[in-house]
C-alpha positions in Angstrom: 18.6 22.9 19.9 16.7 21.7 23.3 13.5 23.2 24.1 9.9 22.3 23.1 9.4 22.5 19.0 5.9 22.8 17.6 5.7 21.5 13.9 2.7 22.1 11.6 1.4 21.4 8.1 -1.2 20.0 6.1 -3.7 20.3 9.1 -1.5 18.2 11.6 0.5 19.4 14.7 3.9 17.8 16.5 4.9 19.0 19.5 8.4 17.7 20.8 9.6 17.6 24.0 13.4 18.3 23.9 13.9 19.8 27.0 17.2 17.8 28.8 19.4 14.8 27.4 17.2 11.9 26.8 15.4 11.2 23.7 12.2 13.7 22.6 8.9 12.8 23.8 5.8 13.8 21.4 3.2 15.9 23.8 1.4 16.2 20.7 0.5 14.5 17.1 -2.6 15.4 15.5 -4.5 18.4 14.8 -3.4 21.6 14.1 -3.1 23.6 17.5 -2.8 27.0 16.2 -0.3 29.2 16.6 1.3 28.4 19.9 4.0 30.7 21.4 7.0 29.4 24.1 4.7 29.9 27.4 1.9 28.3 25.9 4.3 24.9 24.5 5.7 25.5 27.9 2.5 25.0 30.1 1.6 22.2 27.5 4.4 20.7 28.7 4.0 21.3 32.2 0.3 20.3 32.4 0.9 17.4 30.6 3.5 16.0 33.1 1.5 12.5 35.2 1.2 12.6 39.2 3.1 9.9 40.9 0.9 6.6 42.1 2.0 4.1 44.4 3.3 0.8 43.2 5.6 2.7 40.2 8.7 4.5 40.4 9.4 7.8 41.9 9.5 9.4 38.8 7.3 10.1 36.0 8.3 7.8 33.1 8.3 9.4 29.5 7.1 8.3 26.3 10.1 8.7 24.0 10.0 8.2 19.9 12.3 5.4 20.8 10.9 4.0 24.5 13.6 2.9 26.7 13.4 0.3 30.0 16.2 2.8 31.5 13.5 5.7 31.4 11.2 3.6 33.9 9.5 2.7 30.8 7.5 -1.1 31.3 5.9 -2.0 28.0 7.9 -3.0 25.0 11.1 -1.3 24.7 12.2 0.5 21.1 15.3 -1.2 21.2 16.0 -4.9 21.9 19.3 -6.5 21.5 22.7 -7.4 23.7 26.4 -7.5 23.3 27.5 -11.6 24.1 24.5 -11.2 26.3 25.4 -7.6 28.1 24.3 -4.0 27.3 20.4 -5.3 26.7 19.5 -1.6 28.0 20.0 1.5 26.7 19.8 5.0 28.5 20.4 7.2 25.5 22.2 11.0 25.7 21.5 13.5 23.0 24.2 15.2 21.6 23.3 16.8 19.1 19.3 18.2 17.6 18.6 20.1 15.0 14.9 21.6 13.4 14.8 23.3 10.7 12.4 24.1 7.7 13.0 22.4 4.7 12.2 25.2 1.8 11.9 24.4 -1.5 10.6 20.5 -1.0 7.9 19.5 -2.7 7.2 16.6 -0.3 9.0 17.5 3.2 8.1 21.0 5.3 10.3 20.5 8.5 13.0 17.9 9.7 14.0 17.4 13.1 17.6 15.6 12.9 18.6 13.6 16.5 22.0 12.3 17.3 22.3 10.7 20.6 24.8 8.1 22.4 24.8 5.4 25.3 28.7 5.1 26.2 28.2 2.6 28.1 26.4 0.1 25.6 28.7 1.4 23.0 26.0 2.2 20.9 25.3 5.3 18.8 21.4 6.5 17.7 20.4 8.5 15.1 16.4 9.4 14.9 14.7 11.8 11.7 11.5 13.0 12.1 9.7 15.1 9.6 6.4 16.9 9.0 5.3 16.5 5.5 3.5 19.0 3.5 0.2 16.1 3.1 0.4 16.8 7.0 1.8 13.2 7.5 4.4 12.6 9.9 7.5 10.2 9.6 10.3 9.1 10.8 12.9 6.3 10.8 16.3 5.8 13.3 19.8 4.0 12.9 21.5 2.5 15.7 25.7 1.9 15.4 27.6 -0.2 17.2 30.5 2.3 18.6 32.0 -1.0 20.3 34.4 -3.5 20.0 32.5 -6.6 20.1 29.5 -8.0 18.2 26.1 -6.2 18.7 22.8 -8.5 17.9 20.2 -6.4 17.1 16.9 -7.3 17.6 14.1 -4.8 17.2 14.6 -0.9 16.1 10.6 -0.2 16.8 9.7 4.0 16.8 6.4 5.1 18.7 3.8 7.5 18.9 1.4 8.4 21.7 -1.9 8.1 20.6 -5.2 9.5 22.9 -7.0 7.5 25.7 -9.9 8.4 24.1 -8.8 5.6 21.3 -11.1 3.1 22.5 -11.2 0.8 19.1 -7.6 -0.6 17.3 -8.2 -1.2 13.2 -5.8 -3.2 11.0 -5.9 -5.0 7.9 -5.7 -9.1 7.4 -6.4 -11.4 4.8 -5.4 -14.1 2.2 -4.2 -14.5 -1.1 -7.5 -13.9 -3.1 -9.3 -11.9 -0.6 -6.5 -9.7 1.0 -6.9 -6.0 3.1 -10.3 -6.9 5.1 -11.0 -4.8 7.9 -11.5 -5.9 11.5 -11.5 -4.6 14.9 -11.9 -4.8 18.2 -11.3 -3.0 21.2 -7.9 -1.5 22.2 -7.3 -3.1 25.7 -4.5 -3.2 28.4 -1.9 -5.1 26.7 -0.3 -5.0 23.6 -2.2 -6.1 19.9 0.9 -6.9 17.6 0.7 -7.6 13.9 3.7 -9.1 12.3 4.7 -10.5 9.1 7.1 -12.8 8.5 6.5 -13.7 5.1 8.5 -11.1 3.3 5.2 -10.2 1.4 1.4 -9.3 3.2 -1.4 -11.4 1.8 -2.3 -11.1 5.8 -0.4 -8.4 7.0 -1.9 -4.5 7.8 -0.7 -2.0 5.7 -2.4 0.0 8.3 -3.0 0.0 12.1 -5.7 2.5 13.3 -6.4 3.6 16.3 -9.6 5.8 17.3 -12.7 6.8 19.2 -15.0 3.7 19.6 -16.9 3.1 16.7 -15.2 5.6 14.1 -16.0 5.1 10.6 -15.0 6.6 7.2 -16.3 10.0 8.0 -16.2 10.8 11.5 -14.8 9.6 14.6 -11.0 11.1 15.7 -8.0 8.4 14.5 -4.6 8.0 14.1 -2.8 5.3 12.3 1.0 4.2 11.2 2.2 2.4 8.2 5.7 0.6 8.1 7.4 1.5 4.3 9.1 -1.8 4.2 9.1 -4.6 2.0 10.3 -7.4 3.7 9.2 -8.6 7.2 7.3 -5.8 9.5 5.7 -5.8 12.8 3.3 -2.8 14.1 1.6 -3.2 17.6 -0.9 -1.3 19.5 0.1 -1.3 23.3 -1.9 0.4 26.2 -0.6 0.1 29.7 -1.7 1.0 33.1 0.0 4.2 33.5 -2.6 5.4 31.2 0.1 5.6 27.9 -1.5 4.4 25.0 0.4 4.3 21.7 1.5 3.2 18.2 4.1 1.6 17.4 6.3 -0.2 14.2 9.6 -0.8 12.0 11.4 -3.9 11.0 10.9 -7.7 12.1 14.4 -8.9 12.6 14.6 -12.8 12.6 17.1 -14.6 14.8 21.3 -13.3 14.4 19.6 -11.4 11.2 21.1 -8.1 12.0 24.8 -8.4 14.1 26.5 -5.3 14.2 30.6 -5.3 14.3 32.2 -2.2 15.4 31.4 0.7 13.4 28.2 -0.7 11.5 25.3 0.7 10.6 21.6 -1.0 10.8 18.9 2.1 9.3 15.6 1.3 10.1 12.8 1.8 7.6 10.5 4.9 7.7 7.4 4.3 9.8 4.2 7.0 8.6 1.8 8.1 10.9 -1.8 9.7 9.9 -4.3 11.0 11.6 -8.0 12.0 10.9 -11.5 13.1 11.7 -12.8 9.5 10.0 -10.6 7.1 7.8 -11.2 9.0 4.5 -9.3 12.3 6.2 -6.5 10.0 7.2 -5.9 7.8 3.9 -6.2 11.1 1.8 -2.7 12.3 3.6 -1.4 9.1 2.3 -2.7 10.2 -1.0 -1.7 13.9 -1.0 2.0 12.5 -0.1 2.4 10.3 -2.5 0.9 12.3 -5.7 3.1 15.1 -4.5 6.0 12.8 -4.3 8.7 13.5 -8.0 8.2 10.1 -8.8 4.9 9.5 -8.6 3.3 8.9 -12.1 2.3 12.0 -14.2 1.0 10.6 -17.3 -2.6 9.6 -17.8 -2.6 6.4 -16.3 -2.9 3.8 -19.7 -5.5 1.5 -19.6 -3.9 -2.4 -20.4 -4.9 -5.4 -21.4 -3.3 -8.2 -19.6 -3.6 -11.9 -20.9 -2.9 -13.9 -18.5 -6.8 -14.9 -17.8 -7.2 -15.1 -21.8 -4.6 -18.0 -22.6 -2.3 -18.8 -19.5 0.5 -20.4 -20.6 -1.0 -21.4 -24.4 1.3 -18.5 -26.5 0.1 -18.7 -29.6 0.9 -15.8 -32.1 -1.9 -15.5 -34.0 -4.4 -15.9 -31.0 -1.7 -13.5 -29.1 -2.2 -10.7 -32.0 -5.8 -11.3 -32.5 -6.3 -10.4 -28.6 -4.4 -7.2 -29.1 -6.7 -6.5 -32.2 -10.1 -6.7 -30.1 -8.3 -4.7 -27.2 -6.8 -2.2 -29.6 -10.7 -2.0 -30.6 -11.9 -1.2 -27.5 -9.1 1.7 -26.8 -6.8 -0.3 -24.8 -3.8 1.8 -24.0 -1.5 -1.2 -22.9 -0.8 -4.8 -23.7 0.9 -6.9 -21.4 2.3 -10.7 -22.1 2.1 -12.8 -18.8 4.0 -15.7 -17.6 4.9 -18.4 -20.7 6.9 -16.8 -22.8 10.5 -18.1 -21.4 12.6 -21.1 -21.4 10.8 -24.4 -21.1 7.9 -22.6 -18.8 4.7 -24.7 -20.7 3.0 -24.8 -17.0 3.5 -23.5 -13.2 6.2 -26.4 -12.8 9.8 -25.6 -15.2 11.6 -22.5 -16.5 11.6 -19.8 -13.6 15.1 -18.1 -13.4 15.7 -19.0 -17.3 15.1 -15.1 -18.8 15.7 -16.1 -22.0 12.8 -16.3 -24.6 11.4 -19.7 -25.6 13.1 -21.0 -29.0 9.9 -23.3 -29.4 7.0 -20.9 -28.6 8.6 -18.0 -29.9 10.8 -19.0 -32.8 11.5 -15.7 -33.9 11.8 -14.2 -31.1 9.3 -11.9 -29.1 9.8 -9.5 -32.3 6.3 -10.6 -33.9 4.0 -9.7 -30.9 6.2 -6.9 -29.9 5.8 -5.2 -33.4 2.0 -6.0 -33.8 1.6 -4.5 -30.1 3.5 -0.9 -31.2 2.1 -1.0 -34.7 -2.0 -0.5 -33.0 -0.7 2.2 -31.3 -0.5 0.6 -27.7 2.7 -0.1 -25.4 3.9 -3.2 -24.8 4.4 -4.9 -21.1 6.0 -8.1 -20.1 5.8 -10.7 -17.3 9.0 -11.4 -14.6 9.5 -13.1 -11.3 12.9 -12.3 -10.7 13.1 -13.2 -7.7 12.3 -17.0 -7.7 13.3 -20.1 -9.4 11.8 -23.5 -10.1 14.1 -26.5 -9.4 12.9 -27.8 -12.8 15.0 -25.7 -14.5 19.0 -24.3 -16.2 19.7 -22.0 -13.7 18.9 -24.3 -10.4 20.9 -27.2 -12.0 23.8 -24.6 -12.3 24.0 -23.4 -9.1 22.0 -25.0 -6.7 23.6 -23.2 -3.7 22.0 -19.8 -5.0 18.7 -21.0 -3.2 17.7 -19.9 0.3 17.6 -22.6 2.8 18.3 -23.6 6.3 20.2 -26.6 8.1 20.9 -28.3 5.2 17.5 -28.4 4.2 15.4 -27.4 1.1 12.5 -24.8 1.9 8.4 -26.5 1.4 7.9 -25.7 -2.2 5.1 -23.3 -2.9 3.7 -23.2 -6.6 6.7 -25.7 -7.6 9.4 -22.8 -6.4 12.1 -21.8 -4.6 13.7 -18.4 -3.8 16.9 -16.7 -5.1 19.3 -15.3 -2.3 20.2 -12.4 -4.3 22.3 -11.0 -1.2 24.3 -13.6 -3.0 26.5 -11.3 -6.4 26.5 -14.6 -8.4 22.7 -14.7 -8.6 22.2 -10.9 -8.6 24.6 -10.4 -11.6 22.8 -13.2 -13.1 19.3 -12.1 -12.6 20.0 -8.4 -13.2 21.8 -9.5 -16.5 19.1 -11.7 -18.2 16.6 -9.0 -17.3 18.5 -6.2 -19.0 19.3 -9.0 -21.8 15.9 -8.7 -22.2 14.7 -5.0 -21.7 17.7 -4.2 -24.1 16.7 -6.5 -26.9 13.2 -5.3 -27.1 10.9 -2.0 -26.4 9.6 -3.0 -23.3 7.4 -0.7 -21.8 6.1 -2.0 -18.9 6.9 -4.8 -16.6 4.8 -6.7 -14.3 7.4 -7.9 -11.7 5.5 -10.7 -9.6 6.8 -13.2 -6.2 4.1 -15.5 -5.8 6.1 -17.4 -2.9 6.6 -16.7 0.9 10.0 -16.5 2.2 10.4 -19.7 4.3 13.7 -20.9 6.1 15.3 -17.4 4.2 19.1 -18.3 5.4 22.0 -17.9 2.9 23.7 -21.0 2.7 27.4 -19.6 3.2 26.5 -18.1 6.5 23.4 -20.0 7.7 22.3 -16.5 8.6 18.5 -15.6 8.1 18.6 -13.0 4.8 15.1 -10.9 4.9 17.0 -8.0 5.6 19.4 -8.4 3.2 17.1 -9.6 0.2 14.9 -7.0 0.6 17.9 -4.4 0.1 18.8 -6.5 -2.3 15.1 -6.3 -4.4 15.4 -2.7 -4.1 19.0 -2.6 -5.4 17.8 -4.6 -8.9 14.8 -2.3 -9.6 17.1 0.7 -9.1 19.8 -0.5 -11.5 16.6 -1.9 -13.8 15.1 1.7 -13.7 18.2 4.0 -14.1 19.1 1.6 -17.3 15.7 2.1 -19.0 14.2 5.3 -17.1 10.6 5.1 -19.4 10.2 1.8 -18.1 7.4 1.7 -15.5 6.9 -1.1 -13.5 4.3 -3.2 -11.6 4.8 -4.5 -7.8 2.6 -7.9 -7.9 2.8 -10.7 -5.3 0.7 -13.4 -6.0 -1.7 -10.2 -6.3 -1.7 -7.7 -3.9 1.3 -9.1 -1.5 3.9 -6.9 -1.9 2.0 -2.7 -1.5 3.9 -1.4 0.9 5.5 2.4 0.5 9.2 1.2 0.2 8.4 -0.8 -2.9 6.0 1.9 -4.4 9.1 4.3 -4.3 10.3 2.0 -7.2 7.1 1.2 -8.6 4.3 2.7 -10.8 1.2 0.8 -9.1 0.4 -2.6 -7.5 -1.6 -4.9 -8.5 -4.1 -5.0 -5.8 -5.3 -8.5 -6.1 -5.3 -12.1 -8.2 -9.3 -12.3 -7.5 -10.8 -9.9 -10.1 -14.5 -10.9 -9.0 -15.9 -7.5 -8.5 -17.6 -8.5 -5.4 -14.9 -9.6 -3.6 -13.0 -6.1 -5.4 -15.2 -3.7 -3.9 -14.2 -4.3 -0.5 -10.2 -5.5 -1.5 -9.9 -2.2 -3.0 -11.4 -0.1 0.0 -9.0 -1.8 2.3 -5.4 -0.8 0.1 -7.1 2.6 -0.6 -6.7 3.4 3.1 -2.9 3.8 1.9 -2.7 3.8 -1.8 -4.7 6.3 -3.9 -6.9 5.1 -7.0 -4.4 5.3 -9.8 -1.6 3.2 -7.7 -4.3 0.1 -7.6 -4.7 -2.1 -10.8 -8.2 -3.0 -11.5 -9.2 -5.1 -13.8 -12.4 -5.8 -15.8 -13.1 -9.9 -15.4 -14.3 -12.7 -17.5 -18.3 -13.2 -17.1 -17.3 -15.9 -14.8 -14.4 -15.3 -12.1 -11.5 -17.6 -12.4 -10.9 -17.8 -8.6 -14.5 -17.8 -6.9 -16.3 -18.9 -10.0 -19.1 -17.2 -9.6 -20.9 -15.0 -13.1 -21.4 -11.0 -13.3 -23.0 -8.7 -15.4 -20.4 -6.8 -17.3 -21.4 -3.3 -16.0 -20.8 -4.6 -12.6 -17.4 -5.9 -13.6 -16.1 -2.6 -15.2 -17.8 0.0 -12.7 -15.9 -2.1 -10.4 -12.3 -1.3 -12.4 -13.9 1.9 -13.3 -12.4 4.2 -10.5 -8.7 2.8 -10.2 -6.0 2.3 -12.9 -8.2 0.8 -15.6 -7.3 -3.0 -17.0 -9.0 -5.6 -18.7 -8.6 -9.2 -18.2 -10.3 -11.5 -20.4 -10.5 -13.1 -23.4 -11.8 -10.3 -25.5 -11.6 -12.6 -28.6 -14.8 -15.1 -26.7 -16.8 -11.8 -26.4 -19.4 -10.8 -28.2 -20.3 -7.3 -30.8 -22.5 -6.3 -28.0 -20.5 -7.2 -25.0 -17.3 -5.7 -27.1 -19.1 -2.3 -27.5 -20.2 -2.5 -24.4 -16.2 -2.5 -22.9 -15.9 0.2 -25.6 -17.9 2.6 -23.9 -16.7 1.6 -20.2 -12.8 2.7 -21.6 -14.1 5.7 -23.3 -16.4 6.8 -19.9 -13.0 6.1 -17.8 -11.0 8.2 -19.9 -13.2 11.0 -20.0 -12.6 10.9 -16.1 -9.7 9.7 -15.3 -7.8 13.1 -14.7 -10.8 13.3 -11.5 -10.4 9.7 -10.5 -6.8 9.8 -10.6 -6.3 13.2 -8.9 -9.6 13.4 -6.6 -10.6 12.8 -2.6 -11.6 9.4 -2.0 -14.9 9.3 0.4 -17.2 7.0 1.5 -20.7 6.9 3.0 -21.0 6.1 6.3 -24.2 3.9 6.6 -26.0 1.4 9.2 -27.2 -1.0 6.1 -23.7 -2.1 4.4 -25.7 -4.5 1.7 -25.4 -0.7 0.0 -21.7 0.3 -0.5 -21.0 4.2 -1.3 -17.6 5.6 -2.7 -17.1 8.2 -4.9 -14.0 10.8 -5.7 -14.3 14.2 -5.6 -12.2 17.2 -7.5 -9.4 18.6 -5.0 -11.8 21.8 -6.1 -14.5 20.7 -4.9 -15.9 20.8 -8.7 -16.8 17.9 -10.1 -17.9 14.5 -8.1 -18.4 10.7 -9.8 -19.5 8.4 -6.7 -21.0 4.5 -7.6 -24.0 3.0 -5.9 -23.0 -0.6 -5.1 -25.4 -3.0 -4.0 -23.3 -5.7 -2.3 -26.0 -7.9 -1.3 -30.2 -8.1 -0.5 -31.2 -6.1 2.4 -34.6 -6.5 4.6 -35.0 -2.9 3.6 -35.9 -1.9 0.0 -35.7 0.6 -1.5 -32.6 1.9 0.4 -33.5 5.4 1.0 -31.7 8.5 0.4 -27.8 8.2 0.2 -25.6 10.7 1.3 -22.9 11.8 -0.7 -20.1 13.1 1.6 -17.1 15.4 0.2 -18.9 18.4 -1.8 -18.7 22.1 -1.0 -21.3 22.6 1.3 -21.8 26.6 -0.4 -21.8 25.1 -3.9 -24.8 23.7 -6.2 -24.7 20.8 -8.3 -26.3 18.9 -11.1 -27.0 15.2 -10.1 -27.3 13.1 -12.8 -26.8 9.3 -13.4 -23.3 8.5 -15.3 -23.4 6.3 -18.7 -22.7 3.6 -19.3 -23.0 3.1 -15.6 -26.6 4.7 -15.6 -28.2 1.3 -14.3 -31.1 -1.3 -14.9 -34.5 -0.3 -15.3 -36.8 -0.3 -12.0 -40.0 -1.8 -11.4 -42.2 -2.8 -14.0 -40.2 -0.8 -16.6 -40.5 2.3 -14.6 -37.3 4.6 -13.4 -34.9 3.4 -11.1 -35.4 6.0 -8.7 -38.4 8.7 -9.6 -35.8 11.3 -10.3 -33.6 9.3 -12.4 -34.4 10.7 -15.9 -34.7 14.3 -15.1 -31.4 15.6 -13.1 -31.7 17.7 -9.5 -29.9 20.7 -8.3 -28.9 20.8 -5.1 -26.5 22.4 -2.7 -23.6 20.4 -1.5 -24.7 20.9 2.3 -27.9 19.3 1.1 -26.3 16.0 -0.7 -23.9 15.5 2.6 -26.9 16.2 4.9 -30.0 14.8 3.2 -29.1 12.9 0.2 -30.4 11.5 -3.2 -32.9 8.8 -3.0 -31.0 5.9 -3.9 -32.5 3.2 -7.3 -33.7 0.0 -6.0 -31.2 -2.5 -7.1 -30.7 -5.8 -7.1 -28.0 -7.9 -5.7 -24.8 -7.1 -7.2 -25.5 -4.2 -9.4 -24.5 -1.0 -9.4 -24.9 2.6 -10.6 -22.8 5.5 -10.9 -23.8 9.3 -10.6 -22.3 12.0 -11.9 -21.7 15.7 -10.2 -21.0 19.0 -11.8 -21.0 22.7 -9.6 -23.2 24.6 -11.6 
């Protein structure tokens, strides 16, 4: 079906340029055009077509979805490889295209299907694009080696165009402990690539922007992609002096990692594109997508205890069961045993790939704490890392050559381990069997499925091949066969925190737990950063100890929980240390979340844009526009004080609403015993065009505190 195709939903517009036999070109991704008949498409096209200018070839050169060096096309190419060092270019033929609506999909509204072939490489491509209902666009291809010979694939990378007007490029870095900061700069000549070659993302984007200079959370025009992949990725930003500017991502391919005999198939992962008037209009198409996705969680979202922060590896029964009495207390939901309760694992250093419970700590099995767990009324979760072994243990004795390695060589060890090449079917069966060993013997849940190691020198040791590719396929594989033999089960993506947060795991998971710092301060800005992609109920967020474990620094509780407050509630702390006012004080945090977490869970995330960030503002807002909850954060001291009036974006602008500060998060006194904020103790009424526009004069606060306020449409 050639022509020119003109996709819309969810506010968003594609226009595809299929015109001919090479691969489409996108004249359009962004917002909604309108209703655009064949001349106008047609003059689109024809006004969109770039004179000739001396130095460059003699004809224009395209943009495809899948750029090609055969096209006249200069910058990085979408597909790299060879054939015994021939056929490194490609000048793909379509032969076959077909756009259709997809009715009755909760998730996809229209598919565009590409088949197209390059005899003379022997090669065979195959590209889907679709327009979601959430008004995201995606899209992954396949490449297949039609040829006698080996084909060595090394990148399958899909792009979009993106505006010249995107002056500023924003992506996501980091560390384990203080992962997803923002930072940007300004999107040059050249290309700005982020890869990860870990097989996890302490430091990699789960996001690239691109957008006019200086755009923030609630203005300035973006557009951004996200590769769904959980092993190693690469996205890049690449502007070149023809005046193309674009977007691009899929898979990082190591080294002879993908080699393609004749008739094989490499698909590439889908890459997600967003766009928006500010960052919050983008990330809340992630949002809309994934909430409407059939797997996404329905169920009120239970809030957990986890004790991991509370006893590390001392499992002791009656400390165990006295834990779940105070969190049973405080109307904990969920109780989840950590790492300990295995083999000979005492400490960081023995026991991993040994699923079998410990005969010493647990002499009677993990019956005891199970039952007590069940009997308060709360579910019960459990801690695995499937995917790694320690050398101190049964299972690496056994069958040492189940390890990934390289040239003969054992990989640096990272928190005493190593990592299982579960491409391998001995160590697959092996780990898929223990776990169900497990999951059958007891009501499980929940589990928290952690990797807390990089993948370094990942090469299976029959082949000497690098395995990313293959593990990853692997990972998802053993949650499927997990899943469809306990369907309640719901499970947790965690990677030394936050590593692993990617779509392609969350199609298999229930949420991710965002980081292993729960200091609040460093939370506030950890949890911004994955909510660009993930929504609220997808991020674990837990209320700390009085003094952080990893930065070591003290907090007032109310700090702690509002913190947790807005995402999927979790405590982490020795509840048994705490005392009958700091216990009743958790007590009303979990009752105020619960009240609300059908809007926290189900709203618009915004934020305030706002030239002093020592105040951070966030808040969620009903999909109706009918109820609001939006937190005051005081990050740090400003050289102005008080703040001034806030803004609170989001609200229907025709409705009025009752402002009023939310309990228990209805904040410190002000000065000298007076109100935080003259209006504090007697609620306002105001029109949603006057909150967006003017504002609420905002409590003085001091460093690290914060405040919620509550907003109902009279």
């Amino acid at each position: 079906m050639t022509g020119i195709h003109h996709l819309r939903a969810g506010g968003t517009a594609v226009v595809l340029d299929c015109t001919g036999d090479r691969l489409p070109r996108v004249l359009h991704w962004g917002p909604d055009l309108g209703d655009l008949g064949p001349a106008a498409l047609a003059e689109l096209r024809r006004v969109n077509e770039p004179p000739l200018v001396s130095g460059q070839a003699d004809v224009a050169v395209p943009l495809s979805l899948l750029p090609e060096h055969s096209a006249g096309w200069l910058g990085t190419p979408g597909l790299a490889g060879h054939r015994d060092g021939r056929d490194f270019s490609t000048a793909f033929e379509v032969t076959s295209l077909d756009v259709a609506e997809v009715d009755g999909d909760p998730v996809v509204h229209s598919r565009v299907t590409v088949a197209a072939t390059d005899p003379a490489a022997g090669l065979r491509l195959g590209i889907v694009v679709e327009l979601l209902r959430a008004g995201l666009l995606r899209m992954r291809a396949d490449v297949t080696n039609a040829a006698r010979g080996v084909f060595d694939l090394a990148a399958l990378d899909l792009a979009l165009p993106v505006p010249s007007e995107a002056a500023d490029i924003l992506d996501l870095t980091g560390r384990h402990l203080r992962e997803r900061a923002q930072q940007r700069h300004a999107f040059t000549l050249g290309t700005h690539l982020r890869e990860s070659r870990r097989a996890r993302g302490h430091d990699a984007s789960l996001v690239m922007a691109a957008g006019e200079r200086g755009f923030g959370w609630r203005s300035g025009e973006l557009r951004a992609i996200h590769v769904a992949w959980s092993g190693n990725t690469r996205t890049f930003a690449e502007r070149t002096n023809l005046g193309t500017s674009l977007l691009a991502g899929g898979e990082l391919l190591l080294p002879g990692e993908i080699r393609l005999a004749e008739g094989e198939t490499y698909p590439g992962p889908w890459v997600y594109a967003s766009h928006g008037s500010g960052l919050d209009e983008m990330s809340a198409r992630f949002h809309r997508f994934l909430r409407a996705r059939p797997e996404h969680p329905r169920s009120p979202r239970p809030v957990l205890v986890n004790v991991w922060e509370a006893v590390y590896f001392d499992h002791d029964l009656d400390r165990l069961k006295a834990l779940a009495d105070r969190a049973a207390a405080v109307g904990v939901e969920r109780y989840v045993l950590d790492d300990g309760w295995f083999a000979s694992r005492r400490d960081d250093t023995s026991g991993l790939g040994d699923w079998y419970v410990s005969p010493d700590v647990w002499p009677h099995g993990l019956h005891p704490i199970v039952d007590h767990v069940h009997g308060l009324g709360m579910q019960f979760g459990l801690w695995f890392e499937p995917e790694m072994v320690n050398p101190d243990s049964e299972l690496y004795r056994a069958h040492p050559e189940w390890i990934f390695s390289a040239g003969g060589r054992l990989p640096v060890p990272a928190r005493h381990q190593q990592v299982l090449d579960l491409a391998n079917p001995g160590a697959y069966a092996h780990v898929r069997d223990h776990l169900l060993a497990v999951l059958d013997e007891y009501a499980v849940d929940y589990i928290k499925w952690d990797y807390n190691r990089d993948l370094v020198e990942p090469g299976h040791q029959s082949t000497g091949r690098a395995g990313v590719h293959e593990q990853t396929r692997a990972v998802y594989r053993l949650i499927d066969e997990i899943r469809a033999a306990h369907p309640h089960l719901e499970i947790e993506s965690c990677a030394g925190g936050g590593g692993r947060a990617d779509l392609g795991i969350l199609a298999r998971t229930d949420r991710v737990w965002t980081s292993d710092c729960i200091d609040p301060l460093e939370r506030q800005q950890i949890e911004a950063g994955a909510g660009l992609l993930l929504p609220p109920e997808l991020l674990g967020s837990h209320i700390a100890s009085p003094v952080s474990h990893t930065t070591g620094r003290a907090h007032t509780l109310d700090l702690r929980a509002g913190t947790a407050f807005f995402s999927h509630l979790g405590i982490e702390w020795d509840l048994t240390s705490a005392t009958p006012g700091e216990l009743e004080r958790v007590r009303a945090w979990v009752a105020a979340h619960k009240a609300h977490r059908d809007l926290l869970h189900s709203g618009t995330v915004v934020h305030a844009d706002r030239p002093d960030d020592a105040l951070w503002v966030h808040g969620t807002v009903a999909q109706d526009g009918g109820e609001a909850i939006f937190a005051l954060v005081q990050l740090r001291t400003s050289v102005v004080s008080p703040p001034g009036p806030v803004r609170l974006p989001g609200l229907d602008p025709a409705a009025t609403y009752r402002v009023a500060p939310l309990a228990p998060g209805d904040g410190p006194g002000g000065h000298d015993g007076a109100p935080p904020t003259p209006w504090w103790d007697s609620p306002v009424e105001l029109p949603g065009s006057v909150l967006a526009a003017v504002g609420v004069q905002a409590p003085a606060l001091k460093p690290e505190q914060l405040v919620l306020l509550h907003l109902t449409r009279l």
